[in-house]
N, C-alpha and C positions, 0 to 999 in steps of 0.2 A: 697252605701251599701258595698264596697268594703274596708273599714276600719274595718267591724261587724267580717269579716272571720280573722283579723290580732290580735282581739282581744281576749282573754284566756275564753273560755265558764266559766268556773269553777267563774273566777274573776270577769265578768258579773252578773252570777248568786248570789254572794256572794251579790253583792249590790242590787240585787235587793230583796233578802233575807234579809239584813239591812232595806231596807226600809218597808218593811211588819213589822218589828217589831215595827219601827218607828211609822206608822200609826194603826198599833194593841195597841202600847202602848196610843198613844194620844185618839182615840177610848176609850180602858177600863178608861181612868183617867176620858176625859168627863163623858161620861156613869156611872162614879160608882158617881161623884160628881153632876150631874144632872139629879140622880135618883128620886127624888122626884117632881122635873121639871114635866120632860115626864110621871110619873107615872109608869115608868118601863124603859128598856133599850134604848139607842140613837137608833135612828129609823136608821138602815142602820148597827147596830154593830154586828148584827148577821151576813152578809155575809162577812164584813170586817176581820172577828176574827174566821173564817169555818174553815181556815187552823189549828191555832190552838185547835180550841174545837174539831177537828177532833182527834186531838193525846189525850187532853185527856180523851175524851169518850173511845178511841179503846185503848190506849197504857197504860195510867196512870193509866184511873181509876182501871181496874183490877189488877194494880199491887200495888197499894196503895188504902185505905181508901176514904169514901169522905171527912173524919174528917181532909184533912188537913188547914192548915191557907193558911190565903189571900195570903200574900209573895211567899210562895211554891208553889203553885197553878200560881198566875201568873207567875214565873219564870216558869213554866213549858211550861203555856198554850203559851209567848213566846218562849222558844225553841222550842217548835212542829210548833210555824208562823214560823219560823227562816227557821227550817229544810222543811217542808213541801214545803214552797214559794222556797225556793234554789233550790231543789230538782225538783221542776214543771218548773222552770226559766230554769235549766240548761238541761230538756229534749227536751222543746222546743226550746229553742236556737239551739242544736245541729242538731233538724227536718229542723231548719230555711235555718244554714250552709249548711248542704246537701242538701235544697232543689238549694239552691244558686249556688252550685258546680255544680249539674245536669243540671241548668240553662245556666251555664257560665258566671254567672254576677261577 
């Protein structure tokens, strides 16, 4: 555990903020292409994709329309996975660090 404290939280966090979007994107392509499959959303795409439907429930929608297209909306609803997941990645990393240092490990 001693290489995790040598590491940049920031740069951590980034990738693990890449891969939420990574798996948000694969999530909405499934899900929107095997809508008719399931008869509604991939079982499991609502908590996968929380991060971003959180932004744009709270952030987007009151600043823009629902009217907007598919494209802008996803680009969005990824950015707020992006930001959101980084954002959670890189406060708990830092909880982790400090708990680590308090530790001595």
């Amino acid at each position: 555990m001693g290489k995790m404290r040598k590491l940049n939280t920031l740069t951590i966090a980034i990738y693990v903020g890449i891969a939420a979007v990574v798996i948000g994107l694969i999530t909405f392509t499934i899900s929107w292409n095997f809508w008719d499959v399931w008869g509604g959303p991939l079982p499991g795409s609502q908590f996968l994709l929380y991060p971003g439907n959180l932004t744009l429930i709270y952030v987007w929608h009151p600043l823009f329309s629902e009217e907007v297209n598919l494209l802008p909306k996803l680009g969005l609803l990824l950015l707020g996975q992006f930001t959101v997941v980084t954002c959670v990645a890189a406060f708990f990393i830092t909880l982790i660090k400090k708990w680590l240092r308090v530790r001595g490990l």
